[in-house]
Every structure is written in structure tokens, then in C-alpha cells.
C-alpha positions as CSV (number, residue, x, y, z in Angstrom):
1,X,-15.3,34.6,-10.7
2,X,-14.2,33.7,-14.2
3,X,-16.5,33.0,-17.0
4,X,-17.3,29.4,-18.2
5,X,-17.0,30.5,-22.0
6,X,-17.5,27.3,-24.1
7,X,-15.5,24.9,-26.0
8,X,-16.3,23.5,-29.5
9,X,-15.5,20.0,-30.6
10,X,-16.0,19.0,-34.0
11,X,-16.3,15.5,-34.6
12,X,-17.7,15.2,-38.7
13,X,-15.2,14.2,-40.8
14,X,-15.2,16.9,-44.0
15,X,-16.7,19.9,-41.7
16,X,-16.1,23.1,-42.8
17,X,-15.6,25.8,-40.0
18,X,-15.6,29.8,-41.0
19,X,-16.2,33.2,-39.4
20,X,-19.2,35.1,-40.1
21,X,-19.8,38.2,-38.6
22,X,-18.3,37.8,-35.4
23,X,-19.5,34.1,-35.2
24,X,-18.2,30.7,-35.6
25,X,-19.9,29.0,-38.1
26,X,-20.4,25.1,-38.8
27,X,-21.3,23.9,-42.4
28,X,-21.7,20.4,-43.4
29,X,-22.2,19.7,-46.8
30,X,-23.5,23.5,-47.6
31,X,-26.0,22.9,-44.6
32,X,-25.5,25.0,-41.5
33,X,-25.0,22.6,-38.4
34,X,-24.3,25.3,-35.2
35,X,-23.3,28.9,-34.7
36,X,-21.6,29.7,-31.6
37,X,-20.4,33.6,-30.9
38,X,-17.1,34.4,-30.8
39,X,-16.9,36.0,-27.5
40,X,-18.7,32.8,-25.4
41,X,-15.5,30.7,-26.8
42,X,-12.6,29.8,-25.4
43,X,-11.6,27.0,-27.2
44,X,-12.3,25.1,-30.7
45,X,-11.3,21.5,-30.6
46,X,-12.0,19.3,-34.0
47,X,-11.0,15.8,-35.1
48,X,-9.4,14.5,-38.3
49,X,-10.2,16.3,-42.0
50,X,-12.0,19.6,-40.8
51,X,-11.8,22.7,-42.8
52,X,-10.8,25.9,-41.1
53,X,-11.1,29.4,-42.6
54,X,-8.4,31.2,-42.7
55,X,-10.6,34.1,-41.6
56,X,-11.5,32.0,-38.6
57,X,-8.3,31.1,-37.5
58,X,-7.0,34.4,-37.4
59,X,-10.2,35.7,-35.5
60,X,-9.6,32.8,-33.3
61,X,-6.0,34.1,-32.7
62,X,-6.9,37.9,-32.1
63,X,-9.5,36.9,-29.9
64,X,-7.3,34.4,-27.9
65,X,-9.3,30.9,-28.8
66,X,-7.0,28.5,-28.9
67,X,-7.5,25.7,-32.0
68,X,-6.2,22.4,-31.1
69,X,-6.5,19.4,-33.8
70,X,-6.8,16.1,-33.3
71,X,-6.3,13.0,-35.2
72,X,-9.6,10.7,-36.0
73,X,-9.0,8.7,-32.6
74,X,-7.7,12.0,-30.6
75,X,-4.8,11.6,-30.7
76,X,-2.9,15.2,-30.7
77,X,-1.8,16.8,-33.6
78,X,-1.1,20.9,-33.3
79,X,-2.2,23.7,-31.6
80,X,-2.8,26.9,-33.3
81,X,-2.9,30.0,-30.7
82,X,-2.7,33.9,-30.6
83,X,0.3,35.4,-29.1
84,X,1.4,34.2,-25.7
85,X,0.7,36.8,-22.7
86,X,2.1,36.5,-19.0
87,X,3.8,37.9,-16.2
88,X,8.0,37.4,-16.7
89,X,8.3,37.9,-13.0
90,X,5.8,35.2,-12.6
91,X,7.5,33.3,-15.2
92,X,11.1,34.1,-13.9
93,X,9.4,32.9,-10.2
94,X,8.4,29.7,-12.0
95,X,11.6,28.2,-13.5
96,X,13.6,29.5,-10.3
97,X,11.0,26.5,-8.3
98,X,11.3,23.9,-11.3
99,X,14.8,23.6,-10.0
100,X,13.7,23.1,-6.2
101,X,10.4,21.0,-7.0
102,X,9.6,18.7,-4.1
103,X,7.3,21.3,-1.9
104,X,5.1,21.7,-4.9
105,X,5.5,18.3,-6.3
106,X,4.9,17.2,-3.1
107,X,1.4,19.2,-3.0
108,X,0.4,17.9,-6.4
109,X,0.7,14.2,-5.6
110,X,-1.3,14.1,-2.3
111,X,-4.3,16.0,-4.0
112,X,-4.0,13.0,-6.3
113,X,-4.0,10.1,-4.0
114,X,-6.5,11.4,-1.9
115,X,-8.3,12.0,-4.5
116,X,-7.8,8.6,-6.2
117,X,-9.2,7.2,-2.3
118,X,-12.0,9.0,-2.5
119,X,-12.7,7.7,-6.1
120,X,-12.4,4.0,-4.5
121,X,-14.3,5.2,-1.4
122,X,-17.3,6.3,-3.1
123,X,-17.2,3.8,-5.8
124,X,-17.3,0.9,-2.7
125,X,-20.0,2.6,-1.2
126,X,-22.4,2.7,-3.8
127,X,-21.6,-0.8,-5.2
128,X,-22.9,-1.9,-2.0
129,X,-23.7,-5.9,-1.9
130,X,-23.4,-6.0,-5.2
131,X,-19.3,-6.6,-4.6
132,X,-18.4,-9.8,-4.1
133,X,-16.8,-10.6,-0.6
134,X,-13.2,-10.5,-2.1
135,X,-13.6,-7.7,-4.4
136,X,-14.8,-5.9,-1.2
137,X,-11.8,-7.2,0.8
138,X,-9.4,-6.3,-2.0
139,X,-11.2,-2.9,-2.7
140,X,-10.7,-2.0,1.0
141,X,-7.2,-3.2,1.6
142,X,-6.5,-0.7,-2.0
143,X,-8.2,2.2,0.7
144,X,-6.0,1.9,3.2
145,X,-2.8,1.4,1.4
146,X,-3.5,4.5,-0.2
147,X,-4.1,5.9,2.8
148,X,-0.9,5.2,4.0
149,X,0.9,6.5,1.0
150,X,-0.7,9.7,1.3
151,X,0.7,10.0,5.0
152,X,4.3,8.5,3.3
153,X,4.1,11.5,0.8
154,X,3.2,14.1,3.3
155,X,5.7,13.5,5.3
156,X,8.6,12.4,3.0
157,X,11.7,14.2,2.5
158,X,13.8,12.1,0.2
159,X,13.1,14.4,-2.8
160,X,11.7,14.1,-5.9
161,X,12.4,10.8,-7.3
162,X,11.0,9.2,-3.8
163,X,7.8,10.9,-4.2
164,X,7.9,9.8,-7.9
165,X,8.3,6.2,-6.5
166,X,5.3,7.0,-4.5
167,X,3.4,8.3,-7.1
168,X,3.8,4.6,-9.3
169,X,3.0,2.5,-6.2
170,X,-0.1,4.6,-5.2
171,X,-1.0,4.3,-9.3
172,X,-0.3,0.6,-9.3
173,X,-2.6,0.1,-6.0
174,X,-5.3,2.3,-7.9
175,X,-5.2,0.8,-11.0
176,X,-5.2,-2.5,-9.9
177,X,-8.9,-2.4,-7.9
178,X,-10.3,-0.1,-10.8
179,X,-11.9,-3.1,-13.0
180,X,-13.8,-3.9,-9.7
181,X,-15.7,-0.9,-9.9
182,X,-16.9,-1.6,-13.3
183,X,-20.3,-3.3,-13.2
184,X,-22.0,-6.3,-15.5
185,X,-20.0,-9.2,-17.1
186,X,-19.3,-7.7,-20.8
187,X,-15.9,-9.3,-21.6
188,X,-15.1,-6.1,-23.6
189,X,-15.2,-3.8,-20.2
190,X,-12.5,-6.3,-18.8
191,X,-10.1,-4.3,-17.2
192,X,-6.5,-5.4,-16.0
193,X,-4.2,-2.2,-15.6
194,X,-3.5,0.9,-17.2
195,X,-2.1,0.8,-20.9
196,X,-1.9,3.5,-22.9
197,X,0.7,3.8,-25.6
198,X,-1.6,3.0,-27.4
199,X,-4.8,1.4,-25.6
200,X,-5.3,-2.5,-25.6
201,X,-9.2,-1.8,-24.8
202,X,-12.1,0.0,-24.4
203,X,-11.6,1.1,-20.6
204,X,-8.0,2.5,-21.5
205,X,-9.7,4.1,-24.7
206,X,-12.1,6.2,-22.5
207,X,-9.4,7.1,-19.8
208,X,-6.7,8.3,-22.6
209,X,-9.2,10.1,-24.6
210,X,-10.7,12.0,-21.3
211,X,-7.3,12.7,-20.0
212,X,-6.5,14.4,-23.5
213,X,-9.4,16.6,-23.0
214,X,-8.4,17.3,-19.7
215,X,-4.8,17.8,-20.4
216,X,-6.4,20.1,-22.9
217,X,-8.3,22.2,-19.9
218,X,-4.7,22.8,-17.7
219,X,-2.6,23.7,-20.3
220,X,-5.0,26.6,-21.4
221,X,-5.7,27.3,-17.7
222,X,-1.6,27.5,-17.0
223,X,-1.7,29.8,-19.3
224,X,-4.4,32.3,-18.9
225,X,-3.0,32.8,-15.5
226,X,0.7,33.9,-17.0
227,X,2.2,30.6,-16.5
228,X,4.4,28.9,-19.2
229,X,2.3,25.2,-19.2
230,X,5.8,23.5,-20.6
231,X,7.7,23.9,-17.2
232,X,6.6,21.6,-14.1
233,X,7.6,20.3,-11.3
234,X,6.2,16.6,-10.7
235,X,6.7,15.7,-14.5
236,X,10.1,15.9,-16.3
237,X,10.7,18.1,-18.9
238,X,10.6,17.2,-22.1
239,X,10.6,18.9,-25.9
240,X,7.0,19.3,-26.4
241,X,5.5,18.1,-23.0
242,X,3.5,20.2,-21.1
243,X,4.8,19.1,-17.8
244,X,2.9,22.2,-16.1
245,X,-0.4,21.3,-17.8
246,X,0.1,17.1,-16.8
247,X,1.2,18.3,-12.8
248,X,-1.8,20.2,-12.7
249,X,-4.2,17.4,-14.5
250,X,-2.8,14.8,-11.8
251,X,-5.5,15.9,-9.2
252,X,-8.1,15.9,-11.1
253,X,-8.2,13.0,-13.2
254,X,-9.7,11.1,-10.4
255,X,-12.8,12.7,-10.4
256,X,-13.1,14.8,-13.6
257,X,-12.0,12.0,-15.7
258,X,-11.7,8.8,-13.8
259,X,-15.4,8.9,-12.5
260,X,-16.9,10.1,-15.7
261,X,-15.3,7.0,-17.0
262,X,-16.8,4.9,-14.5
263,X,-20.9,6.6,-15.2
264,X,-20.8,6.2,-18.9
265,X,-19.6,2.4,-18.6
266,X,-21.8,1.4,-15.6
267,X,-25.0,3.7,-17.2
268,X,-24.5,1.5,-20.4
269,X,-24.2,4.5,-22.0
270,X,-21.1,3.2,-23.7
271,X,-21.2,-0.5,-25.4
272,X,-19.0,-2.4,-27.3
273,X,-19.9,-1.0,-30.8
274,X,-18.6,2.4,-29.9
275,X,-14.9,1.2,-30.3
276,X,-12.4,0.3,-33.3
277,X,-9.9,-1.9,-32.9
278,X,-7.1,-1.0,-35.3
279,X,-4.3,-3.7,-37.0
280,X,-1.9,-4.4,-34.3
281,X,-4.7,-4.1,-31.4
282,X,-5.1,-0.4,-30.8
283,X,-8.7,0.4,-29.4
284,X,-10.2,3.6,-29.9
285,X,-13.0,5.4,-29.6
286,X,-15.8,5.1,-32.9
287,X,-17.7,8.3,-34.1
288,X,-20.8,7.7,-32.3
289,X,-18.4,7.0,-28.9
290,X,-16.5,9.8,-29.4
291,X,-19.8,11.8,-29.6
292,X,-21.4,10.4,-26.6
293,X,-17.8,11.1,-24.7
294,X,-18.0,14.8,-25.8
295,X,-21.6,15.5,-24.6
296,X,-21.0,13.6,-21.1
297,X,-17.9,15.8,-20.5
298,X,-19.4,18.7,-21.5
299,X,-22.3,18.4,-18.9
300,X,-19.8,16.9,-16.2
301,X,-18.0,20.6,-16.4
302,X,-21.3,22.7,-15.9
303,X,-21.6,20.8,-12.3
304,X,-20.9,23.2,-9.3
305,X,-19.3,22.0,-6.2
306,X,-17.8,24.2,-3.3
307,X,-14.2,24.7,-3.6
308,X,-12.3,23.3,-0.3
309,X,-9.7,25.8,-0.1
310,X,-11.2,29.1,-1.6
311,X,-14.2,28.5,-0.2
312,X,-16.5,29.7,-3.5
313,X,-18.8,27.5,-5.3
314,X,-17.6,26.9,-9.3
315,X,-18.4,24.4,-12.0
316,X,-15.8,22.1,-12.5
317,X,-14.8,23.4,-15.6
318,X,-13.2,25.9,-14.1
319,X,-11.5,23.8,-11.4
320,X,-7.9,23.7,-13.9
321,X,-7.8,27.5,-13.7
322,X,-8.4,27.9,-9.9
323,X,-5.9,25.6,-9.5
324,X,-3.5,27.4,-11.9
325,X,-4.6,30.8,-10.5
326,X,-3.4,29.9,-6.5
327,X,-0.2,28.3,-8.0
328,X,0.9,31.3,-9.5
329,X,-0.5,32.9,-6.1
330,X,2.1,31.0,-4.6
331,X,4.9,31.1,-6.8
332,X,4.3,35.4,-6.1
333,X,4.9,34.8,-2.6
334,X,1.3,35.2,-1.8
335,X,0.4,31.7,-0.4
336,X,2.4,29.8,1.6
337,X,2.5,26.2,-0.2
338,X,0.6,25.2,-3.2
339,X,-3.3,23.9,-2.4
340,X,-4.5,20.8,-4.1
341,X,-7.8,20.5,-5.1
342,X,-9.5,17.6,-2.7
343,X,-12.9,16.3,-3.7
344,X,-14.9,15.8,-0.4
């Protein structure tokens, strides 16, 4: 099984990162803040006006850490990476399927819907009586339906723009039951759909930044495994997307990020004065927030839970790479179809 090696975030505006020894060093001020050794990291993440070394970055590079910046809110900026290793058969294998997607595609949007039922499933469950009778009767009739359009996708051979259609209906059906599963009567938790370009409120502020993390996650796992994380097969391409690295974040944003979403706003661990709202009505994520975000995610991907289809128990941070690792299985020939990840 792979190794868990850590990832950094840096979060204090004016920072300063450098190498010493074979250690990353963290310096605030002239005062040390952390040391973390090269070989336990696999990935250095830091927000806004952060000093890096130039040392550091190119001991980052040599020993394949991969340095992604972020702006103050988190939004993305650059990623600064060693040369890029894989496979050219496996790569060759890999844009031969992006031009027959569907089977895959397919794959990749049932882990998510299932997924997104059980999110709803679990979520009505341990609500109990505290739902009212028609946010019950709404939250179950959201069950079904996507019950339904998980049989519709299974089964549907009208190609990829049909199963695209599928994928917005069974996001509109989620979406639109998810402020229901957010508890207490804080106006600023109001929740009415998914906005994100940029976020109108705090609920979108948490999803966007934890879907950036976990974007984060695939596109490294895509390419530790040999595959280029730019080429999908759900997502079009585009210059600069990482379609590969958003298919494979699809079927686990329900859980990884969706749920995690969910705990911090229910556990009051997130309130109202960990947000900005910016000229023109863009919410993000404060400091202190952004912090609290960090350390929950952190600990959410040291949890174990028994993979369904390989059978092994992992922590959940290594979930993107399993998944990339029996893709590329596949695309070799080795597996018959592509395995979503379902959380049971």
C-alpha cells in the first residue's frame, strides 16, 4: 500500500519557506514555526505573499513535491512541479478512450450519484425528528429520484451528452435538498443552490474551497500513476483544465468534501466571522476559517475505511490514487470497466 506522506498548507501572509538540510523549514518573522522532512512530503500548498527559497523549490522539484500557490481566498494561481514521469503506452491508451468516453464516463457518474444518495441517506437518518415533516418528505422524494437516475445512467446508451444531462439533473436534485441538511437558524448558513463563480455565501465558500483541495489530491494522484491529469472523459477539455483530475474528484466530493462541509457547519465549528464578503458580493473564507478548514481536512484524510472494490482498508487520503491506480489498470487492459469508489 502507498504511503500517506503529508501535505503542507501555509496560510500566514509574509511566511518565509526554505530548505535546511534535507528539511522544510517555516520562519515567521525570524521565528521558526514547523519543520517537516523532505521525504514525509508530498505536497506544499501556501496562500497569498509566501516566500519560497529557491533552494527549496528546487529540492521540492528533484524530490517530486509538487508546489501549488494560491491566492488569499484559494483561489489557484500556479503549480510549480519536477519533471513529469509516466507510461507513453499508458498515456497513448488514454487519449485513444478520451475519444470513445461514455463506458468510463459512464462509471464515473454513477459512483457520484450513488454517492451523492448516500450523502442524503445518512444525512436523513441522523437528523432524525429534528426534520420538519416536509423537509423529510422533500429530502426523501430527492432519495429516490436519484435513485432513479442512477438506474437511468447505468443503463443509458445515448452517449455522452445524455449522461451529461443526467449528471445536471442528478446535481440539481442534490443541490436543491442540501440546505435541509444544515442545522440551526443562522441566516448566514442559508443555502439555495450551488454558486460558484465566485461564491454568493458561506456554504458555497466551504464547498469551492474543499473541492480546490480535492481537485488538488486527483490531479497529483493522476499523475503519480502515469496518467496525464489534463485529458478526461466526463469533463471537456479545455486549455488549462484538468479534466482527468475533476472526472476523478466527481465521486468523491460527496463524502470527502460534501460531508466535511456538512460537520464543520452543523459542529459550529464554522460561524459567521470566519468569512469575507468582498465588493461585488464574493464570500470567502477569513484566515482563521481557512485555518479551521485546513486542520478538519487534514484529519478527515487520516480516516480508514475498507475499500469496496479492492477489498483493503486505506485512509481516505489515499482514495484519489486507488482510484487513479485501477483506471490506469483498466485503460492497460487489466480490468474490465473502470470501478467507482462507492461509500457504503
Amino acid at each position: 500500500m502507498k504511503q500517506l506522506l503529508n501535505t503542507v498548507y501555509v496560510t500566514t501572509e509574509g511566511a518565509g519557506l526554505r530548505k535546511d538540510g534535507e528539511n522544510l523549514v517555516v520562519e515567521v518573522e525570524g521565528t521558526l514555526k514547523g519543520r517537516v522532512p523532505l521525504h514525509k512530503l508530498g505536497a506544499l500548498v501556501v496562500f497569498g505573499g509566501i516566500f519560497l527559497s529557491p533552494a527549496l523549490m528546487e529540492a521540492c522539484a528533484s524530490h517530486g513535491i509538487t508546489m501549488v500557490l494560491l491566492d488569499r481566498v484559494g483561489r489557484f494561481q500556479a503549480r510549480i512541479e519536477g519533471p513529469v514521469t509516466g507510461n507513453v503506452l499508458l498515456r497513448r491508451a488514454q487519449y485513444a478512450r478520451s475519444e470513445q468516453p461514455d463506458e468510463i464516463a459512464r462509471s464515473i457518474l454513477l459512483g457520484k450519484i450513488i454517492n451523492q444518495r448516500a450523502v442524503l441517506h445518512r444525512a436523513g437518518r441522523d437528523h432524525g425528528d429534528t426534520l420538519a415533516p416536509d423537509a423529510r418528505t422533500a429530502l426523501g422524494a430527492a432519495i429516490e429520484r436519484l435513485a432513479h437516475l442512477a438506474r437511468r445512467v447505468e443503463h443509458e446508451n445515448g452517449g455522452l451528452d445524455v449522461l451529461r444531462g443526467l449528471e445536471g439533473e442528478a446535481a440539481a436534485t442534490y443541490f436543491g435538498v442540501f440546505g435541509l441538511l444544515i442545522r440551526g437558524d443562522d441566516p448566514a448558513f442559508a443555502f439555495t443552490g450551488r454558486k460558484r463563480r465566485p461564491p454568493p455565501d458561506p456554504v458555497n465558500a466551504v464547498l469551492s474551497f474543499l473541492y480546490t483541495l480535492l481537485t488538488h489530491d486527483c490531479r497529483a494522484a493522476a499523475e503519480s500513476v502515469g496518467l496525464d491529469p489534463m485529458v478526461g472523459f466526463l469533463h471537456r477539455e479545455r486549455p488549462g483544465r484538468p479534466s482527468l483530475a475533476l472526472d476523478l474528484m466527481e465521486e468523491l466530493r460527496p463524502i470527502l468534501a460534501d460531508r466535511l462541509a456538512l460537520s464543520l457547519i452543523n459542529r459550529r465549528q464554522l460561524t459567521a466571522r470566519d468569512f469575507v464578503t468582498q465588493d461585488g458580493g464574493a464570500v470567502f473564507l477569513g484566515d482563521d476559517g481557512r485555518r479551521t478548514v485546513l486542520t478538519a481536512w487534514q484529519e478527515r484524510k487520516k480516516e480508514e475505511r475498507r475499500h469496496p472494490f479492492l477489498e483493503e482498508t486505506a485512509p481516505h487520503g489515499l482514495v484519489p490514487f486507488l482510484q487513479a491506480l485501477l483506471l490506469a489498470r483498466h485503460l492497460r487492459g487489466d480490468l474490465d470497466a473502470y470501478p467507482p469508489w462507492l461509500w457504503k
